[in-house]
C-alpha positions in Angstrom: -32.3 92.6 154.2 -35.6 91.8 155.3 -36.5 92.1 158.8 -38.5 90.0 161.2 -40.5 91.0 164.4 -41.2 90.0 167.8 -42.8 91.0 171.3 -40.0 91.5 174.1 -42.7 90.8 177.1 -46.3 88.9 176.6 -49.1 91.0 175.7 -53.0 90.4 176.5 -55.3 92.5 175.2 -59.8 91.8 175.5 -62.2 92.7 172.8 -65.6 92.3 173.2 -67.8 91.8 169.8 -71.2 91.3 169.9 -71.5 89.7 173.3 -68.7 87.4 173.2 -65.1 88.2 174.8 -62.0 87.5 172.5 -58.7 87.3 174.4 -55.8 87.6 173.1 -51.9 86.0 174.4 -49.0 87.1 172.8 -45.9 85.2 174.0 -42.2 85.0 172.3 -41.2 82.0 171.6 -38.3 79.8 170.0 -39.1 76.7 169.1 -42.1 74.9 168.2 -42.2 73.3 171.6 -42.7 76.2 173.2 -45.0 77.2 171.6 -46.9 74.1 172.2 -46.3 74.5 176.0 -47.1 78.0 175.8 -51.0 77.3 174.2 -51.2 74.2 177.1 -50.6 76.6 179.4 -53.1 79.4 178.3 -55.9 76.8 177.4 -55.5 74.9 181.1 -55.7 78.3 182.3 -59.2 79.4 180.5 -60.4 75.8 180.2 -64.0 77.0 181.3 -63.9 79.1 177.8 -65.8 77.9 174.6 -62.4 78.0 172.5 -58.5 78.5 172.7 -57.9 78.8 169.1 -53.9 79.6 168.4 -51.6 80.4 165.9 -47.6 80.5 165.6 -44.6 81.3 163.8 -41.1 80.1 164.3 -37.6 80.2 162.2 -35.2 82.7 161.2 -37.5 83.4 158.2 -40.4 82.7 159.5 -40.3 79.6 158.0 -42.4 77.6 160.3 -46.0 78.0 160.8 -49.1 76.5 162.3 -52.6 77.5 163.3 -55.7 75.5 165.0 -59.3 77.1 165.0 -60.1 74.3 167.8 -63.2 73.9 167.1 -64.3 77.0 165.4 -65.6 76.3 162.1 -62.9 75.7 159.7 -60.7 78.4 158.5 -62.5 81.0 160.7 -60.0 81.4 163.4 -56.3 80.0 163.5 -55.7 81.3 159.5 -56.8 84.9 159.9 -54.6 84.6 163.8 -52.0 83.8 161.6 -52.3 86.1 159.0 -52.1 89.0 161.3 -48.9 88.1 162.4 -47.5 87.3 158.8 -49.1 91.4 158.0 -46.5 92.3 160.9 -43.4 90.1 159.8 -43.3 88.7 162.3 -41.9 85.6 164.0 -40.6 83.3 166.9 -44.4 84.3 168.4 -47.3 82.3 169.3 -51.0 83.4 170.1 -53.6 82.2 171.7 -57.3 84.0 171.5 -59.7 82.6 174.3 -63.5 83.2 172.9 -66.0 83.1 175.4 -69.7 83.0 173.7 -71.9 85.7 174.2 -74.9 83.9 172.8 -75.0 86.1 169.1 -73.7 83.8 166.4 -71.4 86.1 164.5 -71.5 84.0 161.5 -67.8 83.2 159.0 -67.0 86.2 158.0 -67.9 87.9 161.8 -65.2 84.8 162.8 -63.1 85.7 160.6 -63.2 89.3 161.7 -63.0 89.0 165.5 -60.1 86.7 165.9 -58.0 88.8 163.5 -58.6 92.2 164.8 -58.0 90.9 168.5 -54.3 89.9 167.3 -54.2 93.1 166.0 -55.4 95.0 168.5 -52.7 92.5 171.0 -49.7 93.8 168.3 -50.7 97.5 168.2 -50.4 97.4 172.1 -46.7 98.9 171.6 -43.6 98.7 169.0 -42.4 95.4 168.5 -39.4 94.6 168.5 -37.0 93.7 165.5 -35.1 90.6 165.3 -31.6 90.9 164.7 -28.1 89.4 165.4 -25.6 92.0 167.1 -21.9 92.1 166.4 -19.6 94.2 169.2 -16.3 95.7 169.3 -14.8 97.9 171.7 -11.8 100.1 169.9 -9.5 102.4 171.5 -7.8 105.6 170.1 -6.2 109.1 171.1 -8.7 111.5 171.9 -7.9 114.0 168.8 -9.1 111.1 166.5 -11.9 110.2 168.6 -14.9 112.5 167.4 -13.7 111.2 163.4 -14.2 108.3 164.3 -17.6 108.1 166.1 -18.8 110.1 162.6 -16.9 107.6 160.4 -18.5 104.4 162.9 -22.1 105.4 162.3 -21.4 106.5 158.5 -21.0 102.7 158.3 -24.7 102.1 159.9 -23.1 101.2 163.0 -24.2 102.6 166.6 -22.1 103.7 169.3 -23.0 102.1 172.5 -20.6 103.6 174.9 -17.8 106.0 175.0 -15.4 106.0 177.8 -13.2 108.6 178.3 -9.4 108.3 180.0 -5.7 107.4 179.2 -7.3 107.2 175.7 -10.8 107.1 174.3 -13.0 103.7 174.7 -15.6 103.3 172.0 -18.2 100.3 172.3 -19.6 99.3 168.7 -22.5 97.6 168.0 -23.5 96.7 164.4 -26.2 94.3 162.8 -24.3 91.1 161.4 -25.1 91.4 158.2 -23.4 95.1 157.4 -20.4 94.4 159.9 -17.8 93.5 156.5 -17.2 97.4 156.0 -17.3 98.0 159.4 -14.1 95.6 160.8 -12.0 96.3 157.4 -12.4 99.7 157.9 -11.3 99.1 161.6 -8.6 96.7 161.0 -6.6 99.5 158.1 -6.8 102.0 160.8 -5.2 99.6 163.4 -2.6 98.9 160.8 -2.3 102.2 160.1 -1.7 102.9 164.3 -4.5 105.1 164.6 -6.6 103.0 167.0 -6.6 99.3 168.6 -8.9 96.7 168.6 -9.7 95.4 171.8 -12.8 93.2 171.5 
């Protein structure tokens, strides 16, 4: 299973390189329209700036992609943007670096450079967050079964949310979609077997 990677809040992060400022938005996003709102937005915002050169990524597998070096010279902004995020695995993410122009020419490769390491310096702000769908259940069992199973439940690369305590024991499951098979035939023997119910 391959996993894919996103921001949970925006991000900004300024470089400066050899007079100019790079800055860099990092924005989640679901749909190529918002992403194409999201780069309005920025580039209304710092319309006084030389270039708002943007790159994003979209799809449960990343599958969608598109980068502009609006008005950079061709290949030196959008395609290195891009290929920082692709380093990260990431999707459903846009970016938008804002150069203002110092007045040194930084040449291709300098280009090149620059608008790559601000993205990277935007995605090494903090963790990012991984990208996956969530199955829950919430099970129910005498307490002298209860500990067994919580060992049993994360054996099975599931994570226990919540235990509640009471009449009986309360145990809220939560499990990545694509391991949850082993999980819920394990659950539903047990429940035939009478040792616990399944109540979600």
């Amino acid at each position: 299973m391959k996993y894919y990677y996103s921001v949970a809040k925006d991000r900004k992060k300024e470089l400066k390189i050899k007079r100019s400022t790079f800055i860099a938005h990092l924005h989640f996003v679901q749909t190529m329209q918002e992403a194409k709102v999201y780069i309005s937005a920025i580039s209304d915002e710092y319309k006084t700036a030389n270039h708002n050169c943007w790159a994003y990524i979209v799809g449960e597998k990343s599958e969608i992609f598109h980068s502009s070096d609006a008005g950079e010279p061709s290949g030196t902004a959008g395609h290195p943007m891009l290929n920082a995020l692709k380093k990260h695995d990431m999707t459903n993410i846009v970016v938008v670096v804002t150069r203002y122009f110092g007045g040194v020419k930084l040449g291709i490769r300098g280009l090149i450079e620059a608008y790559g390491e601000t993205v990277e310096a935007a995605i090494k702000i903090s963790p990012l967050t991984k990208l996956v769908k969530l199955s829950s259940y919430k099970i129910s069992c005498q307490y002298d079964f209860a500990e067994q199973l919580k060992y049993k439940i994360e054996q099975l690369n599931a994570e226990v949310k919540s235990v509640d305590y009471a009449t009986d024991v309360t145990i809220t499951i939560s499990i990545e979609d694509h391991l949850k098979s082993d999980l819920e035939k394990y659950l539903v023997e047990l429940e035939k077997a009478g040792k616990l119910k399944i109540m979600l």
